[in-house]
N, C-alpha and C positions, 0 to 999 in steps of 0.2 A: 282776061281769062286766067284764074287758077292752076297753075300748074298742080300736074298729079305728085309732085315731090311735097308740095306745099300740102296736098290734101293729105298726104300720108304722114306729115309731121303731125299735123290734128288731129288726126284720129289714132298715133300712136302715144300722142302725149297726153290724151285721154284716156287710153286704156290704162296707162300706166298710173296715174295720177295726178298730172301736172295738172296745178290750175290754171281755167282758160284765159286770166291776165298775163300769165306766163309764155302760153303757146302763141298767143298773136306776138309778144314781144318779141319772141325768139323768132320767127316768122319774118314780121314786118319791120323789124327796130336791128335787131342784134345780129341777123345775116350780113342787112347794106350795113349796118356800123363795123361789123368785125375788122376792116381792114384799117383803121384808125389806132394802132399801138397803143398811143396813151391813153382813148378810152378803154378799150382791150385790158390793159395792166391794171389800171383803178376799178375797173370792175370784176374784174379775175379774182384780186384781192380780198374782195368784201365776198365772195360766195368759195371760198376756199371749198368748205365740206359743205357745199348744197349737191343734191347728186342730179341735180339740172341747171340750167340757164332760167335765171326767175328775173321777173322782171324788176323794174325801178323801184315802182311801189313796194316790191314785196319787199325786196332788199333795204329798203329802206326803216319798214314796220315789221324784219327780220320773220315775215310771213314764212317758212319753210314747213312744205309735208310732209317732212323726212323723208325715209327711207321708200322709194316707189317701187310700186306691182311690176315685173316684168311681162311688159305687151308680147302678145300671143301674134301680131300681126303679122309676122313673116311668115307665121307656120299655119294658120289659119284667114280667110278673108273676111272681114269684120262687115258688118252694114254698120252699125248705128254712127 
């Protein structure tokens, strides 16, 4: 089962503009990794000025949407 924490990542990292390679990584990859330092540090590194957690790919093909929307989600209840 989905947590409601998990579903409010995705649908706040859409409103904003994250792409959806990025929300599952941060999700499903970068939550369980974070406690690992030395991936931690090497990847901290390479997204100095990203203003999210993107994923491998992007970071790799320096994919970045710049500057994101800020999500209405906490002040409003989204369906999509």
């Amino acid at each position: 089962m989905i947590s409601s924490d998990v579903i409010h990542d995705f649908k706040c990292g859409r409103h904003s503009g994250v792409p959806t390679c990025c929300i599952f990584w941060f999700v499903c990859v970068w939550v369980p990794m974070f406690r690992f330092k030395k991936i931690r540090v090497w990847y901290f590194n390479r997204i100095l000025n990203w203003d999210y957690i993107p994923c491998l790919l992007c970071v790799i093909t320096k994919k970045n949407v710049g500057k994101l929307k800020v999500c209405s989600c906490l002040e409003e209840n989204h369906e999509d």
